[in-house]
matplotlib code that plots the C-alpha trace (Angstrom):
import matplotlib.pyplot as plt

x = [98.2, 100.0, 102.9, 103.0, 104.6, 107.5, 107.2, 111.5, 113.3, 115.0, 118.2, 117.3, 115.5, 119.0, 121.0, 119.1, 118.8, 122.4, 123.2, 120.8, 122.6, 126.2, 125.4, 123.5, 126.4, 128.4, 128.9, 128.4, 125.3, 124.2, 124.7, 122.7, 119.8, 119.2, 119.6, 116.6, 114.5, 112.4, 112.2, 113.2, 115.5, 113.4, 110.2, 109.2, 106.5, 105.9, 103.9, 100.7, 98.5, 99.4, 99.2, 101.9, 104.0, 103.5, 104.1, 107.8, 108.2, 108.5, 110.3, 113.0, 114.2, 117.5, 118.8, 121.4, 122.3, 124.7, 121.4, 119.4, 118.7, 117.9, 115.7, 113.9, 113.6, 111.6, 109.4, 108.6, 107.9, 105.5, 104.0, 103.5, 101.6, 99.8, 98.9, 95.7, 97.2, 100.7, 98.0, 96.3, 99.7, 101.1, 103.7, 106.1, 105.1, 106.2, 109.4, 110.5, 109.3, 111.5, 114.6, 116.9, 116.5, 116.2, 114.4, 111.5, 109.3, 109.9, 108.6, 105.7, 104.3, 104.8, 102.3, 99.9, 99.8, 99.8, 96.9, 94.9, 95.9, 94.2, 91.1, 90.9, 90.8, 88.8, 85.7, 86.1, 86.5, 90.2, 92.0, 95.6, 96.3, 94.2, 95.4, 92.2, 93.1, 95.0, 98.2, 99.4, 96.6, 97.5, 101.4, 100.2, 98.4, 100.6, 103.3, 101.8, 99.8, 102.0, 104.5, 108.3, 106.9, 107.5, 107.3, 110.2, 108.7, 105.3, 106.8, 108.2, 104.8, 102.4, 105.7, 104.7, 101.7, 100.5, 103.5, 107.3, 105.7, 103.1, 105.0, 106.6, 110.0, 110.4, 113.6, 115.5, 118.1, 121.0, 119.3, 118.2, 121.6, 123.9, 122.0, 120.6, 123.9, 125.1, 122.4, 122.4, 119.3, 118.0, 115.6, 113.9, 114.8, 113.1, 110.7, 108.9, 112.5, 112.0, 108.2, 109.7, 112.4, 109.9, 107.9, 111.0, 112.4, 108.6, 108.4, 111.5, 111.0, 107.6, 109.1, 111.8, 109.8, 111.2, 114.8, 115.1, 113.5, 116.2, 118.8, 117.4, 117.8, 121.2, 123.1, 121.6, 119.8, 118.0, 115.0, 111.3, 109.6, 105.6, 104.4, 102.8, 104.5, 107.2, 110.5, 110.6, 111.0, 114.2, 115.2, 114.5, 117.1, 120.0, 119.8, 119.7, 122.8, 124.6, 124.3, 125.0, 128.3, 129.4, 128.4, 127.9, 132.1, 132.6, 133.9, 137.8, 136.0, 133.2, 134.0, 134.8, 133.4, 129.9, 127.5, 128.9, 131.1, 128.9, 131.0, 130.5, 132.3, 135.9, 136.9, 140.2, 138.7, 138.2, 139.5, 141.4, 144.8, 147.2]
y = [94.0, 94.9, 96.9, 100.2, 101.9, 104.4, 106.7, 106.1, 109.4, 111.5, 110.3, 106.8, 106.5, 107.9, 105.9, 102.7, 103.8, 104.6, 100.7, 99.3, 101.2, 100.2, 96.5, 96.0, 96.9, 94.2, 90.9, 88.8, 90.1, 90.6, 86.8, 85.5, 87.9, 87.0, 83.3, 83.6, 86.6, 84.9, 81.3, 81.3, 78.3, 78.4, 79.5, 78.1, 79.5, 75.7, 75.2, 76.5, 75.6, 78.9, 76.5, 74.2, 78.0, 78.9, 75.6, 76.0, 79.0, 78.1, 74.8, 77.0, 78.1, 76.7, 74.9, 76.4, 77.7, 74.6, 72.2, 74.3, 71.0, 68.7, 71.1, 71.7, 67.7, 67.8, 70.5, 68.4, 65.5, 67.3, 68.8, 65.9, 64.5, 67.6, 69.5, 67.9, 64.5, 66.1, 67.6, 64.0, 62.3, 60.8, 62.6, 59.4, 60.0, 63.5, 63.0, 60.6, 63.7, 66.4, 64.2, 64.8, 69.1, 68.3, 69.5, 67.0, 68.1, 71.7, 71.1, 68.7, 71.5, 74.1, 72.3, 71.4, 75.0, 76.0, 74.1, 75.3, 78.8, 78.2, 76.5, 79.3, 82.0, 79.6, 79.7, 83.6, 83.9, 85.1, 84.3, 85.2, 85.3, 88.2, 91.5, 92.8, 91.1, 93.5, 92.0, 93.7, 91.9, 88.5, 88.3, 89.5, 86.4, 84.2, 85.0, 84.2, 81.4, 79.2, 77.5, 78.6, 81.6, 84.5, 88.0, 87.1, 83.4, 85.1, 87.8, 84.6, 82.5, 85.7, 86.8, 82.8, 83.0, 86.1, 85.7, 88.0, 90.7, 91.4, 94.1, 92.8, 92.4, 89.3, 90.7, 87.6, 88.0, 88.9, 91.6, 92.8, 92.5, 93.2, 95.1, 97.6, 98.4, 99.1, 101.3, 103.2, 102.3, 101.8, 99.1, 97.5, 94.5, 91.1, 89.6, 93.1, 94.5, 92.0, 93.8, 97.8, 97.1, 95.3, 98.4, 100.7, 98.9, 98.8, 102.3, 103.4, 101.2, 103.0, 106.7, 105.8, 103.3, 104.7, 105.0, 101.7, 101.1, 102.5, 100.4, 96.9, 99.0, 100.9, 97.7, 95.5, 93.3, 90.1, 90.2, 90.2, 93.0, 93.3, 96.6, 98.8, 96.7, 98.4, 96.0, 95.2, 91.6, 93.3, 95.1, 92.4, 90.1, 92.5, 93.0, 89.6, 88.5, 91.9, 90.6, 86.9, 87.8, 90.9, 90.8, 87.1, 87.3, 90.6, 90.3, 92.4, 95.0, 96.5, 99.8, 100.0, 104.1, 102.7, 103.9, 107.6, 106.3, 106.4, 103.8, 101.2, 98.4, 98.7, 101.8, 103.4, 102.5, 99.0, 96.4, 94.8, 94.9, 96.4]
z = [111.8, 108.3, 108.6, 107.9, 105.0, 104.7, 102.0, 100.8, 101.5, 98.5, 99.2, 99.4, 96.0, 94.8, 96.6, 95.3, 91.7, 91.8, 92.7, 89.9, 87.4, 88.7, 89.5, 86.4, 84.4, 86.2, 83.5, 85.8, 87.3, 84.0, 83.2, 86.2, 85.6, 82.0, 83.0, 85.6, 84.0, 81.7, 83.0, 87.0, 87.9, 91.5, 90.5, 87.0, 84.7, 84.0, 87.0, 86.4, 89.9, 92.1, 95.1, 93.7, 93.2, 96.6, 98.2, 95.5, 97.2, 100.5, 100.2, 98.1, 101.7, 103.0, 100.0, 98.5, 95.1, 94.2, 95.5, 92.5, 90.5, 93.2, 94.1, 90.8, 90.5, 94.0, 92.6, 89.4, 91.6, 93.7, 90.5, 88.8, 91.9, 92.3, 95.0, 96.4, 96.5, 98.1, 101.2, 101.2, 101.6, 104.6, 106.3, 105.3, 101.9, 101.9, 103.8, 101.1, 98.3, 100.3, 101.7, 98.8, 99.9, 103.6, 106.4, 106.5, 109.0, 108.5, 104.8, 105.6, 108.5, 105.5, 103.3, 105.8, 107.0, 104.1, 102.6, 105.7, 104.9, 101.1, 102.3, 104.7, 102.1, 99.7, 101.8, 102.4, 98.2, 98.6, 95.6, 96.5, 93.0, 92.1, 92.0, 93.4, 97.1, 99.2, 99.0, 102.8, 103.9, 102.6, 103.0, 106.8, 107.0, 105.1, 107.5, 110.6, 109.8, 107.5, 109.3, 109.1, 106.4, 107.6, 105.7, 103.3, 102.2, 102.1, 99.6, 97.5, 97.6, 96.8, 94.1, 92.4, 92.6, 91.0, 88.5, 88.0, 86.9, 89.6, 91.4, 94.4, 94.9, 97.7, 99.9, 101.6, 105.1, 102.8, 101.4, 104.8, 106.7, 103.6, 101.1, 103.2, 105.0, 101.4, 100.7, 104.0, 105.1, 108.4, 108.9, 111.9, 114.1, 113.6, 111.0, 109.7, 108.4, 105.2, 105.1, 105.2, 103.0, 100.7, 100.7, 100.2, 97.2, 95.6, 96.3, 94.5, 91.3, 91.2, 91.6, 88.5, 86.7, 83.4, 84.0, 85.4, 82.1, 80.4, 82.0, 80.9, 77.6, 77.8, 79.2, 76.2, 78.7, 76.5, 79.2, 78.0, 80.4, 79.3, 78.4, 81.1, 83.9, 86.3, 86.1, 89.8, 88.8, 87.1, 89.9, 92.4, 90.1, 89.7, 93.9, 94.1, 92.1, 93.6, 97.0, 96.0, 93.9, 95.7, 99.0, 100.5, 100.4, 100.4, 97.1, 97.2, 94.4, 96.7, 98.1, 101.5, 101.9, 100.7, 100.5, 100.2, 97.1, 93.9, 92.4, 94.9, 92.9, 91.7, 92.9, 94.7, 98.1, 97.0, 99.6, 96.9, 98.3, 95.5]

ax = plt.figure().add_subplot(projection="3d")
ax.plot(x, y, z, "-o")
ax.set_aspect("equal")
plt.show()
């Protein structure tokens, strides 16, 4: 059963487009995005099997953003190998692959279920990569059948492997427990919050497609956005460093009256101490 969607209340697409424009005015925000807009330190264009990007995807979790390059040399590795021969490998063979980002077993049930998952769908003629597959549907699937998935992995596997630009915008814990209390938006307990605020975020980028357009332009951003495409991939990014820079902390700059202050970040109510 997919989860339903919310149509985003007025005062939430405000509220949201209000935190784009301030965060993504930030330098150091800026900085991060334009260093992972084009090329994605996690989730390179380079790979171009989708199963390989989706099995990136979920071995990304719980390695942290110092580990970034011991994590992008296990991804070439498994690459290289490619990802039949990774499912025909023995589970010694893949702990030695993973070891260097940890977790072991976790990793080696994730491609296992994973490849079940895909063989699944291949016999139904799913392609997960197509835009014609109902992507509720799949990410559903994806994060009930693939071990240690979950809605926010499945955001990031579907996110590879239909490419940035594809419309979704993956929403990990810190964006659920720390975003969304910045934004002032309620979300459910458990697993499905990642879903509804995945839905939310979507839903806003679609309702102000153009002006978030004309903050990649107004703040000078050197991003390549395709034509015709809304920048959720954009969006997603700029929430992303936000919450990583100014929130994981909470850095002394954010606003303690948020998410009533329309400044958010270095304001009078800031909890720098004068």
């Amino acid at each position: 059963m997919t989860i339903e969607r919310v149509k985003p209340k007025a005062i939430e697409i405000r509220r949201v487009h209000r935190l784009v424009a301030r965060a993504a005015g930030l330098p150091d925000v800026q900085a991060e995005v334009e260093a992972n807009h084009d090329e994605n330190r996690w989730w390179p264009t380079s790979i171009s099997d989708p199963r390989v990007r989706m099995l990136a995807a979920g071995w990304s979790t719980r390695v942290s953003y110092q580990m970034v390059d011991t994590y992008a040399q296990v991804i070439t590795s498994a690459e290289a190998r490619g990802f039949d021969d990774l499912v025909a490998s023995t589970d010694a063979e893949l702990a030695s692959l993973v070891r260097p980002i940890g977790l072991p077993q976790t990793r080696i049930d994730y491609v296992r279920s994973l490849a079940e998952l895909l063989q699944g769908w291949e016999k139904e003629g799913v392609d997960p990569a197509a835009e014609s597959a109902d992507l509720d549907d799949l990410l559903h699937e994806f994060a009930t059948r693939v071990h240690g998935a979950s809605y926010k992995v499945a955001q990031c596997a579907l996110l590879t492997a239909r490419g940035y630009h594809c419309g979704i915008i993956p929403v990990d814990s810190g964006m659920v427990t720390k975003l969304a209390p910045v934004l002032g938006i309620v979300l459910p307990s458990g697993a499905v919050a990642h879903e509804r605020m995945r839905h939310l975020l979507e839903a806003v980028v679609h309702a102000r497609s153009a002006e978030f357009r004309s903050l990649v332009t107004d703040n000078e951003y050197q991003v390549t956005i395709p034509d015709g495409v809304e920048p959720t991939w954009w969006v997603h990014l700029v929430l992303i460093y936000f919450k990583r820079l100014y929130l994981n902390g909470p850095s002394p700059q954010l606003c303690r009256r948020r998410p009533v202050c329309t400044k958010v970040v270095g304001c009078a109510h800031s909890t720098r101490i004068a």
